[in-house]
N, C-alpha and C positions, 0 to 999 in steps of 0.2 A: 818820799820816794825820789831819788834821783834819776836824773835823763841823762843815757851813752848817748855817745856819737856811734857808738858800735853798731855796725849792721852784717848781714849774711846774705848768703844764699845758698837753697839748696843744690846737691850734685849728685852724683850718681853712688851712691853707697856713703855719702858723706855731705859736709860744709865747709864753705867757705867763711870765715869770719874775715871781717875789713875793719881796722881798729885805724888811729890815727897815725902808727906809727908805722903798723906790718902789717897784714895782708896774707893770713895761714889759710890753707887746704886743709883737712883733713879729711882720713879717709878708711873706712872697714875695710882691710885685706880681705884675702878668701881666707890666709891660715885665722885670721880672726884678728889681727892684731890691728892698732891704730898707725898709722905712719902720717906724720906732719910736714908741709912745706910752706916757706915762702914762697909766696909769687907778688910776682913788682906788677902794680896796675899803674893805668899811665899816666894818673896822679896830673892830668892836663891844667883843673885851678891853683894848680902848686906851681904848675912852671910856668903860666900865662897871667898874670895879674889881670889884664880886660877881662878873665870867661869869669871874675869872679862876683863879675856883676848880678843884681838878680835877672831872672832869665836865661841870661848866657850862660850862668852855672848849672842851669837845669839842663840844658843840651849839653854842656861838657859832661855832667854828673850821665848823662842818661849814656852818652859816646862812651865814657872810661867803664861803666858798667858792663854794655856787652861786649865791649871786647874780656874785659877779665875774666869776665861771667865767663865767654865760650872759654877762653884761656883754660880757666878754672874747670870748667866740666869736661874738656877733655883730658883734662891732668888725672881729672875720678875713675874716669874712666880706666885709663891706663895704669892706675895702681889696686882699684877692683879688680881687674880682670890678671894682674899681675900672679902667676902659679895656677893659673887655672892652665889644666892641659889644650892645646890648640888642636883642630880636628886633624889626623892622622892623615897624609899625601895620599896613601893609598884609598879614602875613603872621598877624595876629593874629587869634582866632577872634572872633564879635561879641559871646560874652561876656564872652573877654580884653580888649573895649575897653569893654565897658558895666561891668566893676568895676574895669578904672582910671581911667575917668573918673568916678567918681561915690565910689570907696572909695579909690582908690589906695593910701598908705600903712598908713593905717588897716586897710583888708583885711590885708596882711601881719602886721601887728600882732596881730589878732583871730586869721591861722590859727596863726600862733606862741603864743596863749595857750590856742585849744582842743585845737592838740596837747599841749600840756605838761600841761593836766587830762586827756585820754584817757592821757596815758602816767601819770599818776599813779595812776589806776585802774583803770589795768591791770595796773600793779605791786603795787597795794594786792590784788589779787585773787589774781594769781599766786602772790606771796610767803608771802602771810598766810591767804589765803580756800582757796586750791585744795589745798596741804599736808596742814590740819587734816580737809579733807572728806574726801579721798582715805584718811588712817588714820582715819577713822571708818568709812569704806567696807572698809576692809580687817578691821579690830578687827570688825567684825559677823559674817564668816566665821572668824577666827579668834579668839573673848574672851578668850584669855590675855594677848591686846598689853593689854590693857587694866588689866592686874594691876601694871605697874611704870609709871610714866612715861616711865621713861625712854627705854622702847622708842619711845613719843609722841612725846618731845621728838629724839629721834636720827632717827627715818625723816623728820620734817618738816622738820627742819635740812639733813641729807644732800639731799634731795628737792630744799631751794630751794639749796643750793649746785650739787649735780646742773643744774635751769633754767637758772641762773646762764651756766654753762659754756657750756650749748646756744647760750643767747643771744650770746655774746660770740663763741662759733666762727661762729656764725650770721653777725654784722654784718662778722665780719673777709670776709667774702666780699666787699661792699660797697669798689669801687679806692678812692673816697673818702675810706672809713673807716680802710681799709689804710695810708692814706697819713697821714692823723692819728696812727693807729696808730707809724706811724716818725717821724713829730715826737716823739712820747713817747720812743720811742728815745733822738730827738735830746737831750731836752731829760735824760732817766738820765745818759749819756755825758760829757754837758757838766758833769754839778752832780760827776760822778765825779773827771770831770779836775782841776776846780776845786777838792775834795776834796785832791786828790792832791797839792797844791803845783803843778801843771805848768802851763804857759803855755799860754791857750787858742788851739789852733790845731784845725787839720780833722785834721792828721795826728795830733795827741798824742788830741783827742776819741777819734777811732776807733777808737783802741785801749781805752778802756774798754768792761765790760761792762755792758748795758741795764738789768739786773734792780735795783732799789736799794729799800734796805727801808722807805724814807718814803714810797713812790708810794699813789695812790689807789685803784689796784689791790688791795693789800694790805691797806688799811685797810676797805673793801666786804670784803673774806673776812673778816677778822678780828670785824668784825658779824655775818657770818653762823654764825660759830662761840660768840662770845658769846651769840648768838639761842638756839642750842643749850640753853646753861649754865640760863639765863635761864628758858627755857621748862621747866625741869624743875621749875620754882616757882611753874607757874600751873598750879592744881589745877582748870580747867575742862577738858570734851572738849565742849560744844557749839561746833558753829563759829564762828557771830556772836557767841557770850561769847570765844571764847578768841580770836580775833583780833581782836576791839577792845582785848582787856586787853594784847596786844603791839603794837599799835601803840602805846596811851599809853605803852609803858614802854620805846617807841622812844628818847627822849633819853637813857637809862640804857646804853641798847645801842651809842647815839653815842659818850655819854661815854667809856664805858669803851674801847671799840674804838680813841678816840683816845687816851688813857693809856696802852695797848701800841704802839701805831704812836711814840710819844712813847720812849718806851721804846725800843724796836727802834733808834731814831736816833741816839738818843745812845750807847747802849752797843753793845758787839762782845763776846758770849761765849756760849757753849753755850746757855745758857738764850735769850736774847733770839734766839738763830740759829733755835733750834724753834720759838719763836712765828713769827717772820716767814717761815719755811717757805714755808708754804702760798700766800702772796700772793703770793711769791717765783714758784712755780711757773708760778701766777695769771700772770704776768705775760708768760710765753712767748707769752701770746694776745694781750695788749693792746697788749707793744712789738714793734718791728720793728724791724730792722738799717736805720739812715735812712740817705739819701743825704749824698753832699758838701754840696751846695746847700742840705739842712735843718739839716745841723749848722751852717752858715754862719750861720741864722741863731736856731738856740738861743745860739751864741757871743756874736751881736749883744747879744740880750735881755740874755742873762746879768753881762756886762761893765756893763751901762748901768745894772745894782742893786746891786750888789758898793760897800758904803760903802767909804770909804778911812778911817776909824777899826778895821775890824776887826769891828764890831761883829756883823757876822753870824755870826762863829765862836762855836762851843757847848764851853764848857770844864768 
């Protein structure tokens, strides 16, 4: 079996493939067709020689990620939704016509940037703020938690992988999300096949299985377990001292979380199989068994990156 460098993500009626050379969208129309594009990611270990250290390439890799990633998902968007009819003026409320007349695009723009700061401080709170409060609130009835760390750093790590779970069971309820959810499928299956030597087709696709140890899935558990390690090293119990001092030592948490995912890829043996375990598991929530029609078009993506030097293969 051979190991790609190829990797994906899902998007909104479609994927993204990220091969070494290009960087394709694809995407299910509404008339039903496929439509492919490049998109330029920002490629920052390519133009920075220092981020290609280890660590620092896990925070550049993690940096180039969301921006494309969002890049990427709203390109899905806007080519999903492309021929769908838009609601009729007259059926519109007279606010709906007083900010797209006056904000139009702009509005969109502005709700997509104050959701994305509410969801960061939300998660800033969740992850970081509510863990630590909760085992000080517990440590006051019981002072012995307070005699080791580790009990600290264990109940707070467990806790945010606990959330974690909630949340992700949570959104799969969402058809939507479900349905991104089985593009991811799509897009495991296809890099499997591709793996495998086998000719990409729907039928050879569907027979591989979803779960694959490079997903992003995995590498979020994999933070949250090094969070763990990490946090047995910070000798604070106030709340605002101990979670400001992990977020700063967030990029360490990045790093390294992407040095085992890195790991996990390239090799196959006992060891590497435990570490990706968990993400593994992880992952029963995030991918789904996709349809004919999506692995149709993880195929597309996937084909349109694939260099013909070879060069994607990891030796």
């Amino acid at each position: 079996m051979r190991v790609t460098s190829i990797g994906g993500q899902a998007l909104m009626e479609g994927i993204m493939m990220r091969g070494p050379l290009k960087t394709t969208v694809g995407v299910r129309k509404s008339d039903g067709s496929i439509e492919l594009e490049e998109i330029q990611p920002l490629n920052l270990c390519k133009k920075y020689k220092i981020l290609r250290i280890p660590i620092l390439r896990g925070v550049a890799n993690m940096i180039d990620s969301l921006v494309t990633g969002n890049k990427a998902l709203m390109m899905s968007a806007d080519k999903a939704m492309d021929g769908v009819e838009e609601v009729p003026e007259e059926e519109m409320s007279k606010l709906d016509k007083w900010l797209d007349k006056h904000f139009g695009e702009k509005m969109i723009n502005f709700i997509m940037g104050a959701a994305m700061v509410i969801a960061i401080v939300f998660c800033v709170a969740v992850f970081f703020f509510v863990p630590t409060l909760l085992f000080n609130l517990l440590a006051s009835a019981f002072p012995f938690l307070n005699d080791h760390m580790i009990w600290r750093s264990a109940f707070e790590g467990i806790l945010r992988i606990i959330l974690f779970l909630v949340y992700m069971g949570f959104v799969t309820m969402n058809k939507d999300v479900k349905r991104v959810f089985q593009y991811h499928g799509a897009e495991h299956k296809t890099i499997f096949c591709y793996e495998h030597g086998l000719e990409l087709t729907v039928e050879n696709v569907r027979k591989q299985i979803r779960f694959h140890p490079r997903c992003g899935t995995s590498f979020i558990v994999l933070m949250l377990i090094v969070g763990i390690i990490i946090g047995l090293f910070i000798p604070f119990t106030n709340v605002w001292l101990r979670s400001a001092t992990k977020i700063l030592l967030l990029p360490i948490t990045v790093g390294l979380g992407y040095e085992l995912i890195k790991l996990c890829g390239r090799h196959d043996n006992i060891i590497t199989r435990i570490i990706a375990r968990p993400g593994i598991w992880m992952q029963h929530i995030t991918t789904k068994e996709p349809m004919d029609d999506m692995i149709e078009v993880a195929i597309e993506a996937m084909k349109d990156v694939i260099p013909e030097n070879g060069e994607d293969i990891i030796r």
